[in-house]
N, C-alpha and C positions, 0 to 999 in steps of 0.2 A: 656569437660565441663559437671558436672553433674548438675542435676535438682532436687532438691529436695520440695517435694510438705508437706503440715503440716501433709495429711492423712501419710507421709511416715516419718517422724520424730517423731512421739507422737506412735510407736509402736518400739521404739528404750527404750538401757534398761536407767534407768534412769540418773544412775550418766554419762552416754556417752553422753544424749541428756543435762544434765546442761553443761556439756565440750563443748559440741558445741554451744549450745544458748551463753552461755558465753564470746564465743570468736568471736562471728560473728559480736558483736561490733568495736570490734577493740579497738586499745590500747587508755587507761585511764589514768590518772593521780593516783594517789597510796598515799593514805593518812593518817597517824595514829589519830583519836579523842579520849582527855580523857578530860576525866570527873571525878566529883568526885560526892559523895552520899549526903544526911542529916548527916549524920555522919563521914562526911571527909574522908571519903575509895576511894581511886583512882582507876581509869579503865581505861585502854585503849586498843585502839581497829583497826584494819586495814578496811582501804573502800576507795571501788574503783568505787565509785558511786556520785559523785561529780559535781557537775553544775554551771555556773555562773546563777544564778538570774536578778541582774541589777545593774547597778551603781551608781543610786542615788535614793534610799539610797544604799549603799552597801550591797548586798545579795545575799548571797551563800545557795545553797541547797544539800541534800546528803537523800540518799533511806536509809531506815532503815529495815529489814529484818523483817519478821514477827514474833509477840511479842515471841514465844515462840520459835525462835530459834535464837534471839537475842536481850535478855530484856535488860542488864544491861546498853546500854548507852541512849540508848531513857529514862528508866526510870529516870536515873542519872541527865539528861537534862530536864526531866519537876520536878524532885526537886527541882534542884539550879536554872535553867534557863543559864547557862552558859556551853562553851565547847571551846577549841581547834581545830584547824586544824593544822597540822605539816605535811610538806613534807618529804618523804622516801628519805635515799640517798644509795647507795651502802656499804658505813662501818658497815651499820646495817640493812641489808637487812632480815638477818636471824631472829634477834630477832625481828621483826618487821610483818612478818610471821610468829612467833608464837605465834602470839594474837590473832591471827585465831581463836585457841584454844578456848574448850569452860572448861574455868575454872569457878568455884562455886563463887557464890556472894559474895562479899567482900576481894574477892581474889584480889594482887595489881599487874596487869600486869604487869606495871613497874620493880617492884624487882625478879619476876617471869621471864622476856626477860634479864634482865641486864639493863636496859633502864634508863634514869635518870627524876625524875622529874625538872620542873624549875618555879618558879612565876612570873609575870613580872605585874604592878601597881598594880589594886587594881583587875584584873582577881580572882577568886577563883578557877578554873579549873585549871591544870597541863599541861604546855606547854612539849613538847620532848627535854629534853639539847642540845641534838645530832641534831637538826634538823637545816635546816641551813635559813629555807620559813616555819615561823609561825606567825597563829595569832588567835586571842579569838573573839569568836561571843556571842552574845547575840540571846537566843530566841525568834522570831518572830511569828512562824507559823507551827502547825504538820496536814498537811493535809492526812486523810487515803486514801489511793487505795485501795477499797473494792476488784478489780479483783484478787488480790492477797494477800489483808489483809498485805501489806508493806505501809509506809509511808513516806510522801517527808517532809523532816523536814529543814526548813529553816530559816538560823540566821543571824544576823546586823554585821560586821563585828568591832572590838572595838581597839583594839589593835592590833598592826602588828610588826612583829621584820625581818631583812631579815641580809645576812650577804653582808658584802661589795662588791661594784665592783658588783652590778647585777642590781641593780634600776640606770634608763637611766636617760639623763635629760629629754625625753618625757614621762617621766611616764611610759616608755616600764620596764619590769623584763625579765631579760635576764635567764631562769632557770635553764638552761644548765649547766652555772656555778656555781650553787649550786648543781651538778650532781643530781637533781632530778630525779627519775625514775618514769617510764609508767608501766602499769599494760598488761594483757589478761588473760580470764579467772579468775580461782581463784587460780590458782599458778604458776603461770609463770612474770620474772621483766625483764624490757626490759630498758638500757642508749639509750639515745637521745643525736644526734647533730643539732646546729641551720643548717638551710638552706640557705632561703632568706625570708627579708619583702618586703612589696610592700607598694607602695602609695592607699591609699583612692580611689578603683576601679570607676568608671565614666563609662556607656554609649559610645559606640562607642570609647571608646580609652586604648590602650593598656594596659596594666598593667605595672608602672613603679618600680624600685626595689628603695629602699628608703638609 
């Protein structure tokens, strides 16, 4: 077992101590956001920074990187006020990772990975075709973290698309079978199998499997 203390990590060389900070969360949920500009130029973008918020109203939150090493979607979303979330699956794990990339503004990810765009009601953002767990949020709320100059930017959930055979009758998503992938780090994708659920934990009594 080692011990590692923060005087002993913050004299580590840089990109070693983001490799490790980054992983000592543990695996994430893996997500492509686009958006598009005032001038209908598409972006999209991978994050692995993702929260539930709450459920009523529905709200989802995501870390947005500090403006000058990650402008184009935070800006993109307080133009329009709208944005996608799209789940990663294995068939396009790659081009999905190279959104990473830090391409020039008005550059369109999409045609740049292979990726397709899709619309669905009256969204203005660009859903992922290929994706099998998406849906369009609306702008709520961009709160700054000064510790870091990142922001949690949180949006109303508007539209949802999923593919079949995953939504339970108890309002469970089953996402396994949309092979959604988990994240670590900032380059590494990990498949998930389901385990077990449980019942509604209670005081003094056992955990039941459901």
């Amino acid at each position: 077992m080692e011990i590692i203390t923060k005087a002993n990590y913050q004299t580590w060389e840089r990109f070693y101590r983001a490799n490790f900070i980054n992983s000592l969360t543990g695996f994430k949920s893996i997500n492509l956001i686009g958006t598009k500009n005032q001038d209908n130029k598409s972006n999209l973008g991978i994050f692995s920074s993702l929260v539930h918020i709450g459920s009523d109203p529905a709200l989802v939150g995501y870390i947005n990187r500090p403006i000058q090493a990650a402008p184009h979607t935070l800006a993109n979303i307080k133009e329009t006020g709208f944005y996608t979330i799209n789940h990663v699956c294995p068939s396009f794990i790659e081009a999905a990772h190279q959104t990473s990339a830090k391409y020039d503004e008005g550059i369109n990810e999409f045609d740049e990975v292979g990726l397709h765009e899709e619309y669905l009601g009256d969204c203005i953002a660009p859903f992922v075709k290929e994706s099998k767990i998406k849906y369009a949020l609306q702008l709520r709320e961009i709160i700054p973290i000064t510790l870091n100059n990142t922001f949690l930017v949180i949006g109303e959930i508007q539209t949802i698309k999923i593919e079949d055979d995953i939504l339970q009758d108890d309002g469970f998503l089953h996402i396994e079978k949309s092979n959604s992938l988990a994240s670590n780090g900032t380059d590494s994708y990990y498949s998930t199998s389901f385990l077990n659920r449980y019942k509604y934990a209670k005081p003094g009594i056992k955990p039941l499997k459901l």
